[in-house]
C-alpha positions as a Markdown table, in Angstrom:
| # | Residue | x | y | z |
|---|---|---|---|---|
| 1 | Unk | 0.0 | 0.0 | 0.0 |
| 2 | Unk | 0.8 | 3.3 | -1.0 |
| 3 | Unk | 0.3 | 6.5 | 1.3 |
| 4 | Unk | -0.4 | 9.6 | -1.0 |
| 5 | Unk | 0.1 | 12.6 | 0.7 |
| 6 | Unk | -1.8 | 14.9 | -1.4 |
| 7 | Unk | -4.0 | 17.8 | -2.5 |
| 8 | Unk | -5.3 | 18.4 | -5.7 |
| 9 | Unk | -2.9 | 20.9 | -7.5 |
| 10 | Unk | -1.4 | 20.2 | -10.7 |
| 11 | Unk | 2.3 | 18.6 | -8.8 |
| 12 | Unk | -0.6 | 16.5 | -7.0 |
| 13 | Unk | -2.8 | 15.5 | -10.2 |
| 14 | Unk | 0.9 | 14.2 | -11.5 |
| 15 | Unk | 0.9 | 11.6 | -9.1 |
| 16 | Unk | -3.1 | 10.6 | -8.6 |
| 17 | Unk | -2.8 | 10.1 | -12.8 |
| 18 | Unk | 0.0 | 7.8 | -12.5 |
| 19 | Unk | -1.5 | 5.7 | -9.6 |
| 20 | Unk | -4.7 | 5.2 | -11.6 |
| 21 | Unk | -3.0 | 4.2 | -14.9 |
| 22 | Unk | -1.2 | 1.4 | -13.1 |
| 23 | Unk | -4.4 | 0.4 | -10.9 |
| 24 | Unk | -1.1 | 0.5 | -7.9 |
| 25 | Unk | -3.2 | 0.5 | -4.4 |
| 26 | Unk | -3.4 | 3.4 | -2.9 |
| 27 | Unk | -4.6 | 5.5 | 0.2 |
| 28 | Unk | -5.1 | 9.6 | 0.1 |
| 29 | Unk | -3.7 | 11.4 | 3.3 |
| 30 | Unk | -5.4 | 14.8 | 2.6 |
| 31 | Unk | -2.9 | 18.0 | 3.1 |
| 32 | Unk | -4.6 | 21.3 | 3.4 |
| 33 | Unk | -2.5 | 23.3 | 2.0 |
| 34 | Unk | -4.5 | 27.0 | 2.2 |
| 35 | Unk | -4.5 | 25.1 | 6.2 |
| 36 | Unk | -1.1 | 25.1 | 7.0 |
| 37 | Unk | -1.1 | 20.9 | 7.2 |
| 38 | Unk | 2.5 | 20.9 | 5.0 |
| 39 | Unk | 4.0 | 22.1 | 8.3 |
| 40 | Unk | 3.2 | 19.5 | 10.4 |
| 41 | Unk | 6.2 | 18.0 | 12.1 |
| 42 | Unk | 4.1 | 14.6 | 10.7 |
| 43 | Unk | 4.7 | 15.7 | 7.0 |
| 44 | Unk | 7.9 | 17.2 | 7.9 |
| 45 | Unk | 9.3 | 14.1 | 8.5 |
| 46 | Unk | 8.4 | 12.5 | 4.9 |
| 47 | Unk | 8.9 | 16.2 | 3.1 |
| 48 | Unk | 11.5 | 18.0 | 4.3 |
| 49 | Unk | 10.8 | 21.2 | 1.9 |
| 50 | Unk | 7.2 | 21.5 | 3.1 |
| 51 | Unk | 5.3 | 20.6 | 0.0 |
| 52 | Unk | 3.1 | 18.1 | -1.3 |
| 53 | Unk | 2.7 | 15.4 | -2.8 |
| 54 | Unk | 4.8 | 13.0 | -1.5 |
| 55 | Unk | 4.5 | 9.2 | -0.9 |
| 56 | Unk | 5.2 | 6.4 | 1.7 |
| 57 | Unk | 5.2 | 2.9 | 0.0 |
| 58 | Unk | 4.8 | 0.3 | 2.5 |
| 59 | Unk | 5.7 | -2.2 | 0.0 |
| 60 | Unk | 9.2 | -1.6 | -1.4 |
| 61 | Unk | 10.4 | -3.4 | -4.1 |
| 62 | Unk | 13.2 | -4.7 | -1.8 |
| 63 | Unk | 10.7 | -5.9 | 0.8 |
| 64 | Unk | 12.3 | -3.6 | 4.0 |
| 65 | Unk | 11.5 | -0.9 | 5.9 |
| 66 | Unk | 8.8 | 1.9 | 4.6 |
| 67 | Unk | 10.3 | 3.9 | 2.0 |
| 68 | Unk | 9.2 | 7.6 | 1.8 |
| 69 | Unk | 9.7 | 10.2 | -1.3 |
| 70 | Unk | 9.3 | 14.2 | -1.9 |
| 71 | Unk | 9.2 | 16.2 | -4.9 |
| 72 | Unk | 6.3 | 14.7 | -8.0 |
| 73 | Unk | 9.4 | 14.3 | -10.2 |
| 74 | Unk | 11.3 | 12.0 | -8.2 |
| 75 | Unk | 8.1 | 10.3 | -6.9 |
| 76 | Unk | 7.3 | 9.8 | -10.9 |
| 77 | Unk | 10.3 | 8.1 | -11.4 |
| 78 | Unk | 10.1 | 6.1 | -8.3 |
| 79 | Unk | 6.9 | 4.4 | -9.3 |
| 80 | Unk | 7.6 | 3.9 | -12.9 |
| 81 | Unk | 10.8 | 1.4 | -11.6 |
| 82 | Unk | 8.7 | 0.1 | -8.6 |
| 83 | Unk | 6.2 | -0.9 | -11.6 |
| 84 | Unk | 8.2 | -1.1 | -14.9 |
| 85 | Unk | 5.6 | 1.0 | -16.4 |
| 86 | Unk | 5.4 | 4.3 | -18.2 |
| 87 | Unk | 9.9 | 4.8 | -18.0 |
| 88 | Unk | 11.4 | 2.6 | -20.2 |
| 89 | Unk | 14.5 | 0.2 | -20.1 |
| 90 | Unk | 15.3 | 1.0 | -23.1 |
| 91 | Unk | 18.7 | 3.3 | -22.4 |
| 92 | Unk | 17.8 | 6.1 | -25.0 |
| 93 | Unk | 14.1 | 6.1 | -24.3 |
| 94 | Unk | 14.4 | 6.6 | -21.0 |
| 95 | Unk | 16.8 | 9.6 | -21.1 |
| 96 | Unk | 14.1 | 11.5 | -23.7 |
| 97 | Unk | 11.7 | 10.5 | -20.9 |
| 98 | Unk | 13.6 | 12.0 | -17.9 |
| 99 | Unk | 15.1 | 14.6 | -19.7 |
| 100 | Unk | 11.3 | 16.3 | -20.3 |
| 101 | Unk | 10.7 | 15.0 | -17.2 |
| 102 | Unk | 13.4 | 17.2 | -16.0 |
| 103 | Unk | 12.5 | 19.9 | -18.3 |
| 104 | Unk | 8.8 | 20.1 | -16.9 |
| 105 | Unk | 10.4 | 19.7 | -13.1 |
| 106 | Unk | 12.8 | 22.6 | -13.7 |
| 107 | Unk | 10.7 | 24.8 | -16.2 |
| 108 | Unk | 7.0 | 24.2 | -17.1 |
| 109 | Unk | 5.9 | 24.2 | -13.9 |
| 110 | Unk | 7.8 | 27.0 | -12.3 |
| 111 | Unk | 7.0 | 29.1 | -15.0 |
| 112 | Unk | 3.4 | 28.3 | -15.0 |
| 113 | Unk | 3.3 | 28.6 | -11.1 |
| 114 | Unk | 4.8 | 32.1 | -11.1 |
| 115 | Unk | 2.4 | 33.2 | -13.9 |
| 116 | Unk | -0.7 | 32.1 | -12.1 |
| 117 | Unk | 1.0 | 34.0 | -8.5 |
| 118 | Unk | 1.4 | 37.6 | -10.2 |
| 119 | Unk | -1.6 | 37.1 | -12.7 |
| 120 | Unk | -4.0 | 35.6 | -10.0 |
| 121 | Unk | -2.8 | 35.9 | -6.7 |
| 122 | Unk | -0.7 | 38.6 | -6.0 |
| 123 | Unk | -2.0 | 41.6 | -4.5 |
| 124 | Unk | -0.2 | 44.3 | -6.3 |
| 125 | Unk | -0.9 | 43.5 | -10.3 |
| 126 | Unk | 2.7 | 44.3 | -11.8 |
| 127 | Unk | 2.8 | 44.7 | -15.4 |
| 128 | Unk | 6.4 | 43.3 | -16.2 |
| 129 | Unk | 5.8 | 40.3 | -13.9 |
| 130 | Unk | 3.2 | 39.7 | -15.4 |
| 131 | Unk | 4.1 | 40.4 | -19.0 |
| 132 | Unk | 7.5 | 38.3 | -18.3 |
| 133 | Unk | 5.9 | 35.1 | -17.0 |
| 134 | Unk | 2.8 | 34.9 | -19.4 |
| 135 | Unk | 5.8 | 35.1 | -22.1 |
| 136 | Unk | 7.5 | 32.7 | -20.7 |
| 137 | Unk | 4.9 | 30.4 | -20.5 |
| 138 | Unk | 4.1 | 31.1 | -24.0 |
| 139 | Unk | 7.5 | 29.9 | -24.6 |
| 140 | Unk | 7.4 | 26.6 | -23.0 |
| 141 | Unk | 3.9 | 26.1 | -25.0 |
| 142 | Unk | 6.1 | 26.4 | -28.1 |
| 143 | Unk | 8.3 | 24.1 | -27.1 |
| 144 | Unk | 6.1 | 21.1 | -26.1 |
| 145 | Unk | 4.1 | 21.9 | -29.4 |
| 146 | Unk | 7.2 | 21.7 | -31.9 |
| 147 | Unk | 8.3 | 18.3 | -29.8 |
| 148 | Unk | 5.2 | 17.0 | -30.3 |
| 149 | Unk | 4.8 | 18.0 | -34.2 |
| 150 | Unk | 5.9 | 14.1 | -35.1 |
| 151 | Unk | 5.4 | 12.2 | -32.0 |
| 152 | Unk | 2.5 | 11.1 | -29.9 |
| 153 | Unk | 3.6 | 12.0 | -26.8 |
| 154 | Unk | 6.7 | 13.4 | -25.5 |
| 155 | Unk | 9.5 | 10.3 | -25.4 |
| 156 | Unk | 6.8 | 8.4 | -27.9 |
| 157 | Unk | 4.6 | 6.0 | -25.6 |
| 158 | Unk | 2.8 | 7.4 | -23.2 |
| 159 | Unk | 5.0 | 8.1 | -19.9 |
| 160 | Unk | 5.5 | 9.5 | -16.8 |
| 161 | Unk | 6.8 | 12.9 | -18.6 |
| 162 | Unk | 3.7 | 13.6 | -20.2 |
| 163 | Unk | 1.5 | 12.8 | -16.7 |
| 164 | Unk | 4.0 | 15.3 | -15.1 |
| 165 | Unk | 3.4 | 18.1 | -18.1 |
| 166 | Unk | -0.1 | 18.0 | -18.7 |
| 167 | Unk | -1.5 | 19.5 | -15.4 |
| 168 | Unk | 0.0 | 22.2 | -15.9 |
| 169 | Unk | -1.6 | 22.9 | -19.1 |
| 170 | Unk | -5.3 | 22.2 | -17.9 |
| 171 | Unk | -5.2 | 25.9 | -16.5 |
| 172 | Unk | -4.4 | 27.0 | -19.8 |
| 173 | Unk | -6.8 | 29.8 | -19.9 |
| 174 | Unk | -5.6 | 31.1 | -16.2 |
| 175 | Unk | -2.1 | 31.3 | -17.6 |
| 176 | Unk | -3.1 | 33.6 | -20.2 |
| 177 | Unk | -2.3 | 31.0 | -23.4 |
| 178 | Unk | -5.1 | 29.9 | -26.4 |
| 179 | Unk | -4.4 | 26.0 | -27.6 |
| 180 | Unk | -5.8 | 26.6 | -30.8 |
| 181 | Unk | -1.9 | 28.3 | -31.1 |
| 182 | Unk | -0.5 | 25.3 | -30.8 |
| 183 | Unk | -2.3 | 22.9 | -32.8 |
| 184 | Unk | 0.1 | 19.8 | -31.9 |
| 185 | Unk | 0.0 | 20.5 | -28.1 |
| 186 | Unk | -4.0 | 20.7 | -28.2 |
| 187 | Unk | -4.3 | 17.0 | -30.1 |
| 188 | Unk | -2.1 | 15.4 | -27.1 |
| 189 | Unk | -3.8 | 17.5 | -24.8 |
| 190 | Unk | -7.2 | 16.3 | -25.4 |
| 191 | Unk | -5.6 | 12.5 | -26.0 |
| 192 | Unk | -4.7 | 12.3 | -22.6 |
| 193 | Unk | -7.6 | 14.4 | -20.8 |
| 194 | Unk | -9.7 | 11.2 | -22.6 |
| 195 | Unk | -7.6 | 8.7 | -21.1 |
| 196 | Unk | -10.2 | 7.3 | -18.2 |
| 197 | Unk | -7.4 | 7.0 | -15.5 |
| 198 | Unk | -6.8 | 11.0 | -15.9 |
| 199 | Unk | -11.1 | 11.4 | -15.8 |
| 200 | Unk | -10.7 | 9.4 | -12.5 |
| 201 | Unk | -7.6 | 11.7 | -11.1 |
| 202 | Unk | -9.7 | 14.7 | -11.6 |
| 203 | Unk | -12.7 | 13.1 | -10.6 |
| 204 | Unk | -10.4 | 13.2 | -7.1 |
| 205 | Unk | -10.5 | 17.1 | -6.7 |
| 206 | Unk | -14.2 | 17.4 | -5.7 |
| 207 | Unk | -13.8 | 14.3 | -3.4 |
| 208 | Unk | -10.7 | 15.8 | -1.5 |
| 209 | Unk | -11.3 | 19.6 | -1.6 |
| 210 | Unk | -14.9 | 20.7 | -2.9 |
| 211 | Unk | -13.8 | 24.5 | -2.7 |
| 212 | Unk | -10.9 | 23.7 | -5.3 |
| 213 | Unk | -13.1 | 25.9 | -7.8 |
| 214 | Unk | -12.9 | 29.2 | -5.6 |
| 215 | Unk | -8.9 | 28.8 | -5.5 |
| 216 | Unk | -6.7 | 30.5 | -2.7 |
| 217 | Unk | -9.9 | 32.5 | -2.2 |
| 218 | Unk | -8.6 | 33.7 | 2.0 |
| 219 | Unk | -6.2 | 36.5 | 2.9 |
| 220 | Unk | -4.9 | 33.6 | 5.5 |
| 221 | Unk | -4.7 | 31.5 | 2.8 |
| 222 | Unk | -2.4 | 33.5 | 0.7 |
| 223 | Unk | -0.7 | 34.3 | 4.4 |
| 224 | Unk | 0.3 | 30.8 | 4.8 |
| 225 | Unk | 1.4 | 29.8 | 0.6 |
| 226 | Unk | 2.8 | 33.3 | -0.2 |
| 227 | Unk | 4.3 | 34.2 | 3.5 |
| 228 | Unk | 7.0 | 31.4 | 3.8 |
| 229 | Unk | 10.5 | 32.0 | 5.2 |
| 230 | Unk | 12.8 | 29.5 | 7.3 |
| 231 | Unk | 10.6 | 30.0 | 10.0 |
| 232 | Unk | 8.1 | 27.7 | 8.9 |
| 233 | Unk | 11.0 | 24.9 | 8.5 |
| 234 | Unk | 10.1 | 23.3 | 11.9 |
| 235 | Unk | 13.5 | 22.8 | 13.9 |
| 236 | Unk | 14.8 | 25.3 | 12.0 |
């Protein structure tokens, strides 16, 4: 058994996708982000940097203690060898998976979390920030589309580097973009929103936080994601 500790942002949707492709067994420990629950000495203990998702397999491969993992990226890569599924063998194939793995990790999702902070959530709307980081995203759209121009999916089958890119294009409207721009990058998009485990994923949000529609809607919300110094590291 799998713990998940999870709530549904796009970094968590990476791993929920993944878990329901594979049919792995599974178990949702809620964290409340807008709450304050990635700062319990608990989740602490499993996620040093104080952010979700992050997993505790009971069941490890080489049949010892518990083995716990932070950051989606590394969590991704985890369960494709635990399973042998969606991170090939195959020494080339695996690289073009973890390199866009990588490049999603380091880029896509950065870029696309500091558009939706100035454009959304920041208090003071600041023209450059914004202008710089819708551009940017703009960018990265670009990119996925020409690597997709002659290719299904990102590394060719269907693999953990396209479950960790695509939730970060769902919010494609939030983040300022059109898809029908990037005709290549819309076709996979709407190949793998069809894909039943990624309906049963999302199907998770509602279950798990029925105010995800209102977003980080409470000045102590934004307090406690936007506020963060080493202070909140406990033991710090």
């Amino acid at each position: 058994m799998i713990d998940l500790h999870y709530w549904p942002t796009p970094n968590g949707h990476k791993i929920t996708m993944f878990l329901e492709e594979t049919g792995l067994p599974y178990r949702i420990v809620p964290v409340n982000i807008g709450k304050g629950e990635q700062f319990t000495p608990d989740f602490l203990a499993i996620a040093p940097n104080n952010r979700m998702p992050a997993i505790v397999d009971h069941a490890p491969a080489d049949g010892g203690a518990p083995i716990s993992i932070f950051e989606s990226g590394a969590i991704l890569t985890y369960l494709g060898e635990k399973t042998g599924k969606f991170l090939s063998t195959d020494i080339r194939v695996r690289f073009d998976t973890l390199q866009w793995l990588f490049w999603q990790m380091g880029g896509l999702g950065p870029m696309a979390g500091q558009n939706h902070h100035f454009a959304v959530y920041a208090p003071e709307k600041l023209p450059y920030a914004i202008t710089r980081y819708v551009n940017e995203t703009n960018r990265l759209y670009g990119v996925l589309n020409k690597r997709l121009a002659d290719r299904a999916f990102l590394a060719g089958d269907y693999s953990i580097a396209d479950m960790a890119s695509y939730p970060w294009i769902v919010p494609w409207k939030r983040q300022g973009q059109n898809l029908d721009d990037f005709p290549h990058l819309r076709r996979w998009f709407e190949a793998i929103r069809a894909r039943p485990a990624t309906e049963r994923a999302y199907a998770l949000t509602d279950k798990i936080n029925p105010n995800a529609s209102a977003g980080i809607s409470t000045d102590e919300a934004r307090k406690v994601l936007f506020g963060q110094t080493a202070a909140v590291v406990k033991g710090a």
